[in-house]
Structures are given as structure tokens and as C-alpha cells.
N, C-alpha and C positions, 0 to 999 in steps of 0.2 A: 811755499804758500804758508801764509801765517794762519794760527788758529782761529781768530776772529772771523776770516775770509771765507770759513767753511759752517761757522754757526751764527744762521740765520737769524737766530733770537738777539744777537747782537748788532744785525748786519740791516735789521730792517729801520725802513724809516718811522719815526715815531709822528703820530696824530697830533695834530694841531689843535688849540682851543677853536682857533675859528671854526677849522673841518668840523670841529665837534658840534659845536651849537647850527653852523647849518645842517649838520645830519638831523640836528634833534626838530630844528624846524621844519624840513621834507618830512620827516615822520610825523610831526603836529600836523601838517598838512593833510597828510593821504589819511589818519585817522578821522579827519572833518569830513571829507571826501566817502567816505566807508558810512558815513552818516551817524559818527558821533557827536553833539552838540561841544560849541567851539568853547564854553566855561567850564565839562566835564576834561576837555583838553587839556585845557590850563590848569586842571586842579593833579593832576596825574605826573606821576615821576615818570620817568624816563623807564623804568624796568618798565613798570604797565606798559606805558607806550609799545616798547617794543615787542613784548609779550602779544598786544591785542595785533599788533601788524602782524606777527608770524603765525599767529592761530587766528584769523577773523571769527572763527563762530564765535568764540570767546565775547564775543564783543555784544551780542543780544544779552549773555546773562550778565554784562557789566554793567551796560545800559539799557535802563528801565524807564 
């Protein structure tokens, strides 16, 4: 068995630009959903985003 065969880090499939931007758009999504206004969405990097999706309290002291 060759070396690459057994480390994962080499062996896994690498993310797509598409996957990427539809994941980022399901997360615009469900933060609108959550009841943050859709121009606060848009102005927000992708860290925020996913930050305010894994901690929702987070989201009252973001938007005011």
C-alpha cells in the first residue's frame, strides 16, 4: 500500500468553487430566515456569516 493511500490529507476530495458559493448562499439564506434584514446579509463576510449561524444569540447584539 502506498503512502498517499493511508493519508487522508492527501487522499480527500478538494471543494469546488461552486460547492463553495452555494454553501455561502444556504447560509445567506437561513441568516434571513433567523431574522436578519437581507442588506445586513449582504454587507457581511462569510466569517460573520458563519460565526452568527453557529452561535444564533450572537445575532441580537449584531443586529440592532
Amino acid at each position: 500500500m502506498s503512502r498517499n493511500a493511508r493519508n487522508n490529507d492527501t487522499t480527500r476530495p478538494r471543494k469546488s468553487g461552486a460547492a463553495k458559493a452555494r454553501r455561502l448562499l444556504e447560509h445567506r439564506r437561513r441568516l434571513a430566515a433567523l431574522g436578519v434584514p437581507e442588506a445586513k446579509v449582504k454587507q457581511m463576510d462569510h466569517e460573520r456569516i458563519r460565526l452568527l449561524i453557529a452561535k444564533p444569540a450572537l445575532i441580537k447584539n449584531y443586529v440592532k
